[in-house]
NUPABA-351072 format. One record per atom (N, C-alpha, C): x, y, z; atom name. Coordinates in Angstrom, 1 decimal. Each point is the difference from the previous one (the first is absolute). Last residue first. Example, Ala and Ser with C-alpha at 12.3 -4.5 7.8 and 13.67 -1.06 7.14 Angstrom:
<atoms>
> 12.8 / -2.2 / 7.1 / N .
> 0.9 / 1.1 / 0.0 / CA .
> -0.8 / 1.1 / 0.8 / C .
> 0.3 / -5.7 / -0.1 / N .
> -0.9 / 1.2 / 0.0 / CA .
> 0.9 / 1.2 / 0.0 / C .
</atoms>
This chain:
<atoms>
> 11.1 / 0.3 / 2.1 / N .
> -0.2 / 0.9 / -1.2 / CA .
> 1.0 / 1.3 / -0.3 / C .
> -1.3 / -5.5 / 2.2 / N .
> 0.8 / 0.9 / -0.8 / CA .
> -0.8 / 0.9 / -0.4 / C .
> -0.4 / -4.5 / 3.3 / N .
> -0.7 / 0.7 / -0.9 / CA .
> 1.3 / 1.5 / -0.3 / C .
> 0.9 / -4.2 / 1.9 / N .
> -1.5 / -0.6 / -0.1 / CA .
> -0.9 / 1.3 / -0.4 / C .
> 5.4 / -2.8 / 0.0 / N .
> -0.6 / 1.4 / -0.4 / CA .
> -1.6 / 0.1 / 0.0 / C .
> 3.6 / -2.9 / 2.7 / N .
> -0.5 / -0.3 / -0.7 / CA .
> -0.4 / 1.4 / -0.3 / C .
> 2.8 / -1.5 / 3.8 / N .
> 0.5 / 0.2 / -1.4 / CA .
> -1.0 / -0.4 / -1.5 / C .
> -2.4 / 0.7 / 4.5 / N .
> 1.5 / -0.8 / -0.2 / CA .
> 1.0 / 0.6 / -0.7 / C .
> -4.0 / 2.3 / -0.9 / N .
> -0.5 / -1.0 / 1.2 / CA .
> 1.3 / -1.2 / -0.4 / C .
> -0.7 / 5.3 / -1.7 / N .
> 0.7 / -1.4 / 0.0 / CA .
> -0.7 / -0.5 / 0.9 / C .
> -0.9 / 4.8 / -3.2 / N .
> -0.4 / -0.9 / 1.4 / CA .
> 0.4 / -1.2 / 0.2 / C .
> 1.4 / 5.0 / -2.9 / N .
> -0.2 / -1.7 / 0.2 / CA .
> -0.3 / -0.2 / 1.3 / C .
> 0.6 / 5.1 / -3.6 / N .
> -0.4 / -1.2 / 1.3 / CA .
> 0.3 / -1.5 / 0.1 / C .
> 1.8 / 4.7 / -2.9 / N .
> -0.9 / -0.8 / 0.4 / CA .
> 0.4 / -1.0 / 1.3 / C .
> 2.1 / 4.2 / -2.4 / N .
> -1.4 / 0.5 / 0.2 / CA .
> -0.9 / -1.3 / 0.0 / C .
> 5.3 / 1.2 / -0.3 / N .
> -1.2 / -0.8 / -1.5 / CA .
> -1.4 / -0.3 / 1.1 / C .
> 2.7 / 2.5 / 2.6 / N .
> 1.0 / 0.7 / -1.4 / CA .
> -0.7 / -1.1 / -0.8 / C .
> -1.6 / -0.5 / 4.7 / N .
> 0.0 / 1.5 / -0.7 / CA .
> 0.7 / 0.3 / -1.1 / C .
> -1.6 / -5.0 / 1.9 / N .
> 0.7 / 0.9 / -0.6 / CA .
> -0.4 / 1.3 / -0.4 / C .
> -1.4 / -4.9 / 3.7 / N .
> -0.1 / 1.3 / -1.4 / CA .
> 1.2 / 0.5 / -0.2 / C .
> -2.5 / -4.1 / 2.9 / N .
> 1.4 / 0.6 / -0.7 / CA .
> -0.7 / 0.8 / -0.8 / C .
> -2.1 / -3.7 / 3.8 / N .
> -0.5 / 1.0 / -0.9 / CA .
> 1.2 / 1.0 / -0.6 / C .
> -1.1 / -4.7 / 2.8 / N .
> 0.9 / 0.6 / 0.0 / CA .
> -0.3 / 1.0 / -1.1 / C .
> -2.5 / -3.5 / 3.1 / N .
> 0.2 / 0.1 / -1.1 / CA .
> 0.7 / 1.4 / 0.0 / C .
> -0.6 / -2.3 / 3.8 / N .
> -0.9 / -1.1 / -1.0 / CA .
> 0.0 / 0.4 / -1.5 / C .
> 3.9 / 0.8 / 4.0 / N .
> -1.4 / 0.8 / 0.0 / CA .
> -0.8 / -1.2 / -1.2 / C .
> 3.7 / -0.9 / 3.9 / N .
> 0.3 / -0.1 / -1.2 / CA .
> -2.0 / 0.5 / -0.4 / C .
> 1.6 / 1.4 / 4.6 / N .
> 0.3 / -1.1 / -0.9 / CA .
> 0.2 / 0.2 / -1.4 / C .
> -3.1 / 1.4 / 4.4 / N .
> 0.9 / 0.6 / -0.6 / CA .
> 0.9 / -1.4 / -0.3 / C .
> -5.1 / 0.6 / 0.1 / N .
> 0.6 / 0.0 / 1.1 / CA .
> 1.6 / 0.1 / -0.5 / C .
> -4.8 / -0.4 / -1.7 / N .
> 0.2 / 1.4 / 0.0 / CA .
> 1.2 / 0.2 / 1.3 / C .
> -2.6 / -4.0 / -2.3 / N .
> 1.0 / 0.2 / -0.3 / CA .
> 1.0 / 1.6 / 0.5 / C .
> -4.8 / -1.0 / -0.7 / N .
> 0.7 / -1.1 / 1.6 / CA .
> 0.9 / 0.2 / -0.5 / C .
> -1.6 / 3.4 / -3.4 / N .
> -1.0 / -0.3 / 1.3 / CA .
> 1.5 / -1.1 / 1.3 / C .
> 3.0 / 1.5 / -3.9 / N .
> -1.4 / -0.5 / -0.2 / CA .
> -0.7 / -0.3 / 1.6 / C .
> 4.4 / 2.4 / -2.0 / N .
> -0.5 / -0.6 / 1.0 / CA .
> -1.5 / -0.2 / -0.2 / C .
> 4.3 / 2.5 / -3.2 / N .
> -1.1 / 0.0 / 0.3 / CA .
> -0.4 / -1.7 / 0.7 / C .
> 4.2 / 3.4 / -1.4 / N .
> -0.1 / -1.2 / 0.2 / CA .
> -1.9 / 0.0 / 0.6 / C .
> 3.5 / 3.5 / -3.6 / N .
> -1.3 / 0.3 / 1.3 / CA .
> -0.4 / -1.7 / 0.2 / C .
> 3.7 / 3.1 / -2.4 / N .
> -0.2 / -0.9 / -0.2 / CA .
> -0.9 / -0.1 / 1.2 / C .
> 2.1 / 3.3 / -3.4 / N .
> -0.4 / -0.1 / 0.8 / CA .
> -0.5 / -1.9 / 0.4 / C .
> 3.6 / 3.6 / -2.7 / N .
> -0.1 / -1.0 / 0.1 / CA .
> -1.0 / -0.7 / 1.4 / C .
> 1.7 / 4.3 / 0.1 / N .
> 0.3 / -0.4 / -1.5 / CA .
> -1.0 / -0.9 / -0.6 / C .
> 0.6 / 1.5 / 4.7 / N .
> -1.6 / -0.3 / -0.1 / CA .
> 0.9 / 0.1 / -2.0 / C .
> 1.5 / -1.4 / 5.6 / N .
> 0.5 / 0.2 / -1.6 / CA .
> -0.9 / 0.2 / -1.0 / C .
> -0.1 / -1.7 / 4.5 / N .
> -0.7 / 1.4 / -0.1 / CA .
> 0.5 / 0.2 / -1.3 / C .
> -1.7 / -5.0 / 0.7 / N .
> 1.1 / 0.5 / 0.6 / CA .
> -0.2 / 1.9 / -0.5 / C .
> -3.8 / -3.5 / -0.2 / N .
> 1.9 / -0.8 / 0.4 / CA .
> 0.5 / 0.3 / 0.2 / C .
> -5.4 / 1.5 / 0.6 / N .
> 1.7 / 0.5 / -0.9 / CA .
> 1.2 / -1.0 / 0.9 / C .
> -5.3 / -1.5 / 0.6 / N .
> 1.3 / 1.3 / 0.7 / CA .
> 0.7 / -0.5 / -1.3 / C .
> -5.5 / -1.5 / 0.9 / N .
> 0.9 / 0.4 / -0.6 / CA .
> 1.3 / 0.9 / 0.4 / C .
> -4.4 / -3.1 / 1.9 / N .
> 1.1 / 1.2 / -0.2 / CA .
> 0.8 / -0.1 / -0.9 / C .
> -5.6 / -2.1 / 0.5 / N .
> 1.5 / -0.5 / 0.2 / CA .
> 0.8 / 1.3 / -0.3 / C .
> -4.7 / -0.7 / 1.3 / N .
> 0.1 / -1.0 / -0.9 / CA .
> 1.8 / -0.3 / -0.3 / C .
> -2.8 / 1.3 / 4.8 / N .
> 1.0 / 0.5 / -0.6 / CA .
> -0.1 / -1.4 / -1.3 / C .
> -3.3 / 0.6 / 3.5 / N .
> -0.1 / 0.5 / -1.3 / CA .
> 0.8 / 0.1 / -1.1 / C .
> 0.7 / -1.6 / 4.9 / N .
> -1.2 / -0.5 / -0.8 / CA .
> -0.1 / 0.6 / -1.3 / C .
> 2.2 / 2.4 / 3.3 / N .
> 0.6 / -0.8 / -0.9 / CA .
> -0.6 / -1.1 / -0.3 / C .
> -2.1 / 5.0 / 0.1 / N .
> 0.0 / -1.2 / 0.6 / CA .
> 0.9 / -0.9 / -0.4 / C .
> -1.4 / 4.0 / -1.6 / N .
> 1.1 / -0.3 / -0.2 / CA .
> 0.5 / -0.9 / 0.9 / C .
> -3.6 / 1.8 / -3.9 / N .
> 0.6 / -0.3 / 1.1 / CA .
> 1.6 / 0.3 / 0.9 / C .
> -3.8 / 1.2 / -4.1 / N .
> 0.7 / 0.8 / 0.7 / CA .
> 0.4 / -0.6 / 1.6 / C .
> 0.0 / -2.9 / -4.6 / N .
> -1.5 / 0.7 / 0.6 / CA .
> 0.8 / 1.3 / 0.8 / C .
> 3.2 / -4.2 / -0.4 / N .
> -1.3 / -0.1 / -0.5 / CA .
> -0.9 / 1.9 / 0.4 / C .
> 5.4 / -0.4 / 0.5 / N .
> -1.2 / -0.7 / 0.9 / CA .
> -1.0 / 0.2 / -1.4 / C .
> 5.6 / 0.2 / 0.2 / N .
> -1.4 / 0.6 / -0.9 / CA .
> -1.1 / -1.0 / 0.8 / C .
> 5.3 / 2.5 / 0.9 / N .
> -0.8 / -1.6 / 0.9 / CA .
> -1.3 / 0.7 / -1.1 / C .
> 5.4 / 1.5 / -0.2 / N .
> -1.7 / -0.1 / -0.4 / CA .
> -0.4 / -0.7 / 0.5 / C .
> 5.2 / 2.5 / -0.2 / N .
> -0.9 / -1.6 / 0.2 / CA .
> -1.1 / 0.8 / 0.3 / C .
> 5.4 / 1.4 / -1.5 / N .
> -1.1 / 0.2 / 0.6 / CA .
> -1.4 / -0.8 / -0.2 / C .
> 5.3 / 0.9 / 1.0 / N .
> -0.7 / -0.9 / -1.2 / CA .
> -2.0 / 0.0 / 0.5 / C .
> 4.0 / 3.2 / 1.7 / N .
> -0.2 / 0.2 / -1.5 / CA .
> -1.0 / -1.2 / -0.7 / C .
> -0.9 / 1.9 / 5.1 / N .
> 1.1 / -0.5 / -0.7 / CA .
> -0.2 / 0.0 / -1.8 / C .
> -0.4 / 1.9 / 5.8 / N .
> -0.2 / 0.2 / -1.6 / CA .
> 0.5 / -0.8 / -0.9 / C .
> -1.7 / -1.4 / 5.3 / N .
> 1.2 / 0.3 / -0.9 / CA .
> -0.5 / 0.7 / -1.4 / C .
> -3.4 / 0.6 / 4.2 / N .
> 0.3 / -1.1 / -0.8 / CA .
> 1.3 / 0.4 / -1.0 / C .
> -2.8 / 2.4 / 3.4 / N .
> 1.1 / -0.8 / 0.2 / CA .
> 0.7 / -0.9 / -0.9 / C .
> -4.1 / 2.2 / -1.0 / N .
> 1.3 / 0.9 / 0.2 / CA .
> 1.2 / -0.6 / 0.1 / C .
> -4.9 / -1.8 / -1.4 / N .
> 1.0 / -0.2 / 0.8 / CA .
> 1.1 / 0.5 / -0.1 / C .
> -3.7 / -0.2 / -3.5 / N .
> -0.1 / 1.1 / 1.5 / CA .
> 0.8 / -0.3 / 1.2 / C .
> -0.1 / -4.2 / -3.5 / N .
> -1.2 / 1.5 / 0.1 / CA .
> -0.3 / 0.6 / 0.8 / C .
> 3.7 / -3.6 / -0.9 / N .
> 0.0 / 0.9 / 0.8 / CA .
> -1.2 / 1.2 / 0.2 / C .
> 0.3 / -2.7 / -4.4 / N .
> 0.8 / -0.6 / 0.8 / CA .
> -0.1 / 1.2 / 1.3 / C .
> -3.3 / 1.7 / -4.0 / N .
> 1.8 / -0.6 / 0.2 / CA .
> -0.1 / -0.2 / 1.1 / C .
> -4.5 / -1.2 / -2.6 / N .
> 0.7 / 0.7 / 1.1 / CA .
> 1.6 / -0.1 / -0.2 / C .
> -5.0 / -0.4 / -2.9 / N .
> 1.7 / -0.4 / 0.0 / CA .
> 0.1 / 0.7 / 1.5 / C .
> -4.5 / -2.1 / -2.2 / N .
> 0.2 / 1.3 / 1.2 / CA .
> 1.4 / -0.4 / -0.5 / C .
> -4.0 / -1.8 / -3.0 / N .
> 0.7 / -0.4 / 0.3 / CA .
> 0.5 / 1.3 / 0.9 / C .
> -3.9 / 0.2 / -2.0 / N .
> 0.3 / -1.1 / -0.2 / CA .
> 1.0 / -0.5 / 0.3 / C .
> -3.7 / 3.4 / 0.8 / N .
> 1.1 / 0.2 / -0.1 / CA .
> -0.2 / -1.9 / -0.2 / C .
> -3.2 / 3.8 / -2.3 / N .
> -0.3 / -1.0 / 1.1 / CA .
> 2.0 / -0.5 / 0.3 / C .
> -2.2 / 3.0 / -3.2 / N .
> 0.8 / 0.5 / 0.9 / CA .
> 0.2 / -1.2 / 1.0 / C .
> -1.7 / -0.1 / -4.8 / N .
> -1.1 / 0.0 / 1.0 / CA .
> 1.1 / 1.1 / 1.1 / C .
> 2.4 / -2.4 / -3.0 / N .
> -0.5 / 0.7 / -0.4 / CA .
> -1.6 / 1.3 / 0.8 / C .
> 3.7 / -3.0 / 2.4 / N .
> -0.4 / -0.4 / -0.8 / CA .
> -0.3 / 1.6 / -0.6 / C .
> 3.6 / 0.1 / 3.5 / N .
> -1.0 / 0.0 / -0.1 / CA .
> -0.5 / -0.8 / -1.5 / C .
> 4.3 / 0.6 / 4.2 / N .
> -0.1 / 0.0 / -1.7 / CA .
> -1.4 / -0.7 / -0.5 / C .
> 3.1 / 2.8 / 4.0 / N .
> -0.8 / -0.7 / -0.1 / CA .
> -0.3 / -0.1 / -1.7 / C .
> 4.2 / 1.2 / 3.7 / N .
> -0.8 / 0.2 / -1.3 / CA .
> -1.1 / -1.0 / 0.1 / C .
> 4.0 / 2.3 / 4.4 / N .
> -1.3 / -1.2 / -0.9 / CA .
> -0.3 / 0.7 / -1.1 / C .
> 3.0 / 1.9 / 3.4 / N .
> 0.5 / -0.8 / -1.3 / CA .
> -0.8 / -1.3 / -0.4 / C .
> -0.8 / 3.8 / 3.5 / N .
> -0.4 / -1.5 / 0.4 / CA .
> 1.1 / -0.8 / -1.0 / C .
> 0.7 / 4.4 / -0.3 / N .
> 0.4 / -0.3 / 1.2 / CA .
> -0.5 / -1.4 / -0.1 / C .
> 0.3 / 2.4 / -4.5 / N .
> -1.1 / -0.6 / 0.9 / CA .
> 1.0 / -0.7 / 1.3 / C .
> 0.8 / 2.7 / -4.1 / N .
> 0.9 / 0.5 / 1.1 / CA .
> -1.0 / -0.9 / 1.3 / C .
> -1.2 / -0.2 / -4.4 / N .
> 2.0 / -0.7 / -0.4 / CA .
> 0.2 / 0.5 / 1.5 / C .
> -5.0 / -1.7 / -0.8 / N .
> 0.8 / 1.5 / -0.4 / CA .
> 1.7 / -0.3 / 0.4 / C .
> -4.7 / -2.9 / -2.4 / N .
> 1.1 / 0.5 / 1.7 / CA .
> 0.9 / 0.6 / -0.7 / C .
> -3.7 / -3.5 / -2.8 / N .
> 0.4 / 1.3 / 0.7 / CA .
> 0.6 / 0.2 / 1.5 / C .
> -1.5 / -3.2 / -5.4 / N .
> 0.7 / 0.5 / 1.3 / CA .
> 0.6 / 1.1 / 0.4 / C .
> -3.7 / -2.9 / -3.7 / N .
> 0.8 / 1.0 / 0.6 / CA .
> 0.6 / 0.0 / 1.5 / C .
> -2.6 / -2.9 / -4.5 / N .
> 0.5 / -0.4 / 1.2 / CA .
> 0.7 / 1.3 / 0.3 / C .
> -1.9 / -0.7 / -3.7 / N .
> -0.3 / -1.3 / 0.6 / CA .
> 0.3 / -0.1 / 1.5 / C .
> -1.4 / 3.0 / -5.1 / N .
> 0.2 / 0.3 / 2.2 / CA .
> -0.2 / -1.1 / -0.2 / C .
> -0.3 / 0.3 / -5.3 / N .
> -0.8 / 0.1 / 1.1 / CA .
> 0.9 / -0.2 / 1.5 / C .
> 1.7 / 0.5 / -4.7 / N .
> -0.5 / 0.9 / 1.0 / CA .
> -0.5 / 0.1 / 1.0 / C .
> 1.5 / -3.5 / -3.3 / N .
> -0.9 / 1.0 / -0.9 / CA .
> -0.3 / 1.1 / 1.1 / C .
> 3.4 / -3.3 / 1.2 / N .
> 0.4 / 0.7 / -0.8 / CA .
> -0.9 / 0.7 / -1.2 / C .
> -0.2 / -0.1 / 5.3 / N .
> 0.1 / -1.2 / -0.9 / CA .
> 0.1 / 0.7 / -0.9 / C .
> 1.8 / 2.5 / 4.3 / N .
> -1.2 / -0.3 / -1.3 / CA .
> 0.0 / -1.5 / -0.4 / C .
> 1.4 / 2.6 / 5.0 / N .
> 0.4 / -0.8 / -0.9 / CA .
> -1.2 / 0.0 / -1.1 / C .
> 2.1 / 4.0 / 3.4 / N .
> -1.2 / -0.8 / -0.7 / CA .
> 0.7 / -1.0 / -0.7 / C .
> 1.7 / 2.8 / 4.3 / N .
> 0.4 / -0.8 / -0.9 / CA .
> -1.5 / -0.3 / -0.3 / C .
> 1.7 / 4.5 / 2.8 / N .
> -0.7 / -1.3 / -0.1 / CA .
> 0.2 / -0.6 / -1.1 / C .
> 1.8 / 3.9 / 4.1 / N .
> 0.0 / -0.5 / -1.6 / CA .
> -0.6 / -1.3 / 0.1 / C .
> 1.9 / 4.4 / 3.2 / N .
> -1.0 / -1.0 / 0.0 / CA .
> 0.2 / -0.2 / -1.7 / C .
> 2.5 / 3.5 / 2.0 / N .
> 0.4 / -0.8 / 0.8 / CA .
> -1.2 / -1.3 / -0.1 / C .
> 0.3 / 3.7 / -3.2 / N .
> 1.7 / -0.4 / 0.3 / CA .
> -0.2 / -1.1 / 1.1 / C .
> -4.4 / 0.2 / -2.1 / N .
> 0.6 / 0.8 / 0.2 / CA .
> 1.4 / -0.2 / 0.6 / C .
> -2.8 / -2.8 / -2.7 / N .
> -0.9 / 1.3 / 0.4 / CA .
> 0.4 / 0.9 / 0.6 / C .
> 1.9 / -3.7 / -4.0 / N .
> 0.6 / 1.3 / 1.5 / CA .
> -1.4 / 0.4 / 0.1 / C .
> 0.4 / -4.9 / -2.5 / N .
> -0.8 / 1.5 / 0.1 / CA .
> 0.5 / 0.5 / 1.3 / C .
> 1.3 / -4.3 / -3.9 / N .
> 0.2 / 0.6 / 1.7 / CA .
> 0.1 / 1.6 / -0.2 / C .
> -1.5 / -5.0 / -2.6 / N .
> 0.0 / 1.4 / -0.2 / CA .
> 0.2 / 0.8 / 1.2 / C .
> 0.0 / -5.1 / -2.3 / N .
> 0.0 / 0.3 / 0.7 / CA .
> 0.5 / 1.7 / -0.2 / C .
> -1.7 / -4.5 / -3.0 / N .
> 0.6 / 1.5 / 0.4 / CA .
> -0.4 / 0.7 / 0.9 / C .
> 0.0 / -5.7 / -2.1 / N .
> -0.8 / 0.9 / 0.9 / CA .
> 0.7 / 1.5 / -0.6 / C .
> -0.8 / -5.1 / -2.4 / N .
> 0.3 / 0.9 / 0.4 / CA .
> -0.3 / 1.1 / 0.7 / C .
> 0.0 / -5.6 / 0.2 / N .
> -0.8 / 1.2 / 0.0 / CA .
> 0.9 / 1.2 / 0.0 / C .
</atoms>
């Protein structure tokens, strides 16, 4: 399926992501603002109804180290009960040329070898998704 994704400034410190299909129709948007103290996003149907909550790691915990690899927990709905958690995503390492993001599925969401390993490129502008050493989607 092709998608396009479209990212709207409403203002220097808030912005939202539309996803299209590729005759136009809203499939899916996401919103939160780049300076959101909670560092939640919520990511809505067409409707607005929410569909999935992101949180970074530490949500609103001061104390917490800064660090370069930075981590996601995505709950169902606007949760964020760990019951709801469907699975995280963290950056392998802070080097961002070359990004690589190890992704943790729902029971799996415990530290280790992640369930599938996501790679990009900023200089040839694509993606892969591995499960092992296998390629399970490309773009």
């Amino acid at each position: 399926m092709e998608l396009v994704v479209k990212k709207k400034l409403q203002s220097f410190s808030n912005s939202h992501y539309d996803v299209f299909d590729t005759t136009g129709n809203i499939l899916l948007r996401v919103d939160g603002s780049v300076w959101n103290l909670q560092r939640r996003r919520v990511m809505t149907d067409p409707a607005g109804f929410p569909v999935i909550t992101l949180h970074e790691k530490g949500n609103g915990k001061l104390q917490q180290p800064i660090s370069w690899k930075h981590e996601w927990q995505i709950y169902e709905g606007e949760s964020s009960d760990p019951n709801h958690l469907l699975f995280r995503a963290k950056r392998s390492s802070g080097f961002r040329l070359k990004s690589n993001l190890d992704v943790y599925l729902g029971s799996q969401c415990k530290k280790g070898a992640g369930d599938f390993r996501v790679t990009g490129s900023i200089a040839s502008l694509s993606i892969k998704v591995r499960r092992g050493n296998s390629i399970i989607a490309e773009v």
